[in-house]
N, C-alpha and C positions, 0 to 999 in steps of 0.2 A: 566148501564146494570141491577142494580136492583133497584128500587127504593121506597122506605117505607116510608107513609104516613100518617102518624095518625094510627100508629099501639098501643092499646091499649089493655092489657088483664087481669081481675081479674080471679082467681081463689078462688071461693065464695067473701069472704069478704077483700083478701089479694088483693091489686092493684101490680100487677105482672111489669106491664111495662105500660104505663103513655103516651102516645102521642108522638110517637118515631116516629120522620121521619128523612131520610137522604139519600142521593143521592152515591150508590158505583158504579164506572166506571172500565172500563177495563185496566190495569197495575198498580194499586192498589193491596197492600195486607196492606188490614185494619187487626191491632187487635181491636177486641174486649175484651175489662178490663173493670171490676169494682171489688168491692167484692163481696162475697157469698150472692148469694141473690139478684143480684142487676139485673135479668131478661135478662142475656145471654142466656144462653139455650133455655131461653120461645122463645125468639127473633129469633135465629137458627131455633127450630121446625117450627116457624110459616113460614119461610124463605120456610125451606124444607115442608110441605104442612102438617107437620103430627100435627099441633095444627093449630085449626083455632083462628082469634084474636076477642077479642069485638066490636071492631071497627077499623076503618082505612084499606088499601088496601096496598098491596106488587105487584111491577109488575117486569116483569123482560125481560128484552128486548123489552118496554112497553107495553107487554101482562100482563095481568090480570090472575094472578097465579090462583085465585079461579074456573076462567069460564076453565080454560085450563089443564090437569098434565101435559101433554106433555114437559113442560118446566123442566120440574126434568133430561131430559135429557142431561141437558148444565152442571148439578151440579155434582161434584164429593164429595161426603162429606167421610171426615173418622170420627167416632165417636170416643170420650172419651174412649168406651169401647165396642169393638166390637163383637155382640151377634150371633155366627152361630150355625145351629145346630150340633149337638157334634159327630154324626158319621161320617161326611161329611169328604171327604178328602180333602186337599188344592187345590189338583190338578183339582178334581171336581169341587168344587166351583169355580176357574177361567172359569173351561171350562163350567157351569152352566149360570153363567153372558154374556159369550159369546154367545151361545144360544140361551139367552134368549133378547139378545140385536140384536141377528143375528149379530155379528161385525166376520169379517174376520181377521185373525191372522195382515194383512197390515194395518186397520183400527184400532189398538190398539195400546199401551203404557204400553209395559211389560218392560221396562227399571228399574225401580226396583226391579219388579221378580229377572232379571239378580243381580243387585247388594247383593239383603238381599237373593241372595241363594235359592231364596225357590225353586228353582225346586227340591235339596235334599232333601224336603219335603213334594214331593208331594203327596207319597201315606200315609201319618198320618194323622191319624184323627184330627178334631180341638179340640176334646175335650183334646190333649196330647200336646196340646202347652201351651205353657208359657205365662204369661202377655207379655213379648215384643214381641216373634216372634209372637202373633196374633195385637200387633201395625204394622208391619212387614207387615201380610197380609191385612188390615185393608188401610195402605196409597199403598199399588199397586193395588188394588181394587178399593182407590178413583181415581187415577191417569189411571186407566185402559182402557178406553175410552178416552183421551186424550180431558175433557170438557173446556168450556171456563171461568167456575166458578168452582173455590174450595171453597168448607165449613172444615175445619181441627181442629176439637174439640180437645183443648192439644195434638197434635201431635204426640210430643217428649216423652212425659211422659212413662216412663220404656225403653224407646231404652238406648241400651248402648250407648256408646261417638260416636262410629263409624255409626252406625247407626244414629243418632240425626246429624250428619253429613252429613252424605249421603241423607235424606231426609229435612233437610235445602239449599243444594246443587238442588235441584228437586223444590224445591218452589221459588229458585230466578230464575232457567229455565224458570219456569211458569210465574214469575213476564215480564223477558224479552220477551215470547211470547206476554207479552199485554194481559195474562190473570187476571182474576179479583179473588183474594185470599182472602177470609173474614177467621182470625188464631184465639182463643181463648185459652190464655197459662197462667197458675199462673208462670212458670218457664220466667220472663221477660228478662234475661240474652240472650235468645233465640231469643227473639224478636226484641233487639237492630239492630241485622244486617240482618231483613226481611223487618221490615215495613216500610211503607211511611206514611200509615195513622194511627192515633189512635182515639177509638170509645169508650168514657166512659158515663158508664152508672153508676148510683147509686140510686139506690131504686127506680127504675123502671123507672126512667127519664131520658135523655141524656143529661149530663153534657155539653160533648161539642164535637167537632167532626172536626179536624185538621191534616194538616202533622205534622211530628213528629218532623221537621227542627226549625218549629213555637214554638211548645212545651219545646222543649228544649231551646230553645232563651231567653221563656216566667219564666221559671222556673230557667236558668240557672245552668241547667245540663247537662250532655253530654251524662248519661247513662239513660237509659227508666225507670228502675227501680227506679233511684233515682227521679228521676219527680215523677212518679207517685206517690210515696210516702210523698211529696211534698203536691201534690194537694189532697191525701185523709190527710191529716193535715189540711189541709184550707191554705197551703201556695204556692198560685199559682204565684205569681210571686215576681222574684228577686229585688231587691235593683238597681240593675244595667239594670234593662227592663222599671223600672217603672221613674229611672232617665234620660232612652233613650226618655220614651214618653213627659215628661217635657222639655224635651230641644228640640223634637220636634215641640211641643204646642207653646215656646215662639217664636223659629222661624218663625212657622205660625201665630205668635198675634194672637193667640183665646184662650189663657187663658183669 
């Protein structure tokens, strides 16, 4: 469903992201990890059309995202940190997006509205919400046209328990429609029971790009957090992966 190419992008003299290609399909929810710096976000915007790259091509449903926007249509993203203008009421801005999308009340996915409440909230301004209830409005808004890609920059990040719940609950829905979920979360504990695939990037190159079943086999560990911790040590695999592939080797006589 999306596919990236020889995606490349300096920002003057800093090499931001290095020849990034990779193939994301539908019922997938890749995270994207690395550390700070390591050209997630470059890689998202260029994804979402708002940074263009140095080189290489993104296509997405094998349309050619540069010749077309149209295809922003399929993507529901929530941002890290979502920026609305401050008089606006909640209520507005849903009924704004609809509008503007032309979508009829049947043609949407206000099924978190219902759960995080916000109808209670609809005549307040954005400027009087809180870090979380504007995460709140932020994933009913991505989920609000019911797309067939999510982009969810740290999602959970300020939701209380309940909430980080209820919208983890909403992303394995999505997983089971056969939708295609690209997650970006420092919080990995989060992660463990969403992803299938993981997409690590470090210093603007892509490490490697695998299910997680693999990963964990490779590393031998169980939880996402301890692997990856693992592999930014340089200790990618275990004692017991690398004595599997020895005792494979001699079975097949090509040592």
């Amino acid at each position: 469903m999306i596919r990236i190419e020889n995606i490349s992008k300096k920002f003057r003299r800093l090499q931001v992201l290095d020849t990034i290609s990779a193939q994301l399909i539908p019922g997938q929810v890749v995270s994207l990890i690395g550390p700070n710096g390591s050209g997630k976000t470059t890689l998202i915007k260029i994804i979402l059309g708002m940074v263009r790259p140095g080189s290489g091509e993104i296509f997405v449903d094998g349309h050619l995202i540069s010749t077309d926007p149209a295809y922003r249509e399929k993507i529901g993203y929530m941002p890290q940190i979502g920026r609305y203008p401050d008089n606006m009421k909640v209520g507005q801005l849903f009924g704004m997006l609809q509008h503007i999308r032309n979508a009829s009340d049947e043609k949407t996915d206000k099924e978190l509205i219902g759960l995080f409440e916000l109808e209670k909230i609809f005549e307040k301004p954005m400027r009087n919400l809180s870090g979380g209830t504007r995460q709140k409005v932020s994933a009913a808004v991505a989920f609000l046209f019911d797309p067939p890609i999510l982009i969810l920059d740290e999602p959970t990040a300020g939701l209380d328990p309940l909430a980080s719940e209820i919208l983890k609950e909403k992303i394995l829905q999505g997983k089971r429609k056969d939708k295609l979920i690209l997650v970006t979360s420092h919080i990995l504990s989060d992660l463990d029971e969403l992803t299938s695939h993981i997409m690590y990037l470090q210093e603007g190159k892509l490490q490697f790009f695998k299910d997680i079943d693999t990963l964990k086999e490779e590393t031998g560990e169980l939880k996402l957090g301890k692997a990856i911790a693992r592999i930014m040590k340089g200790e990618q695999f275990s004692n017991n992966w690398i004595d599997k592939i020895m005792t494979l080797r001699k079975d097949e006589k090509i040592y």
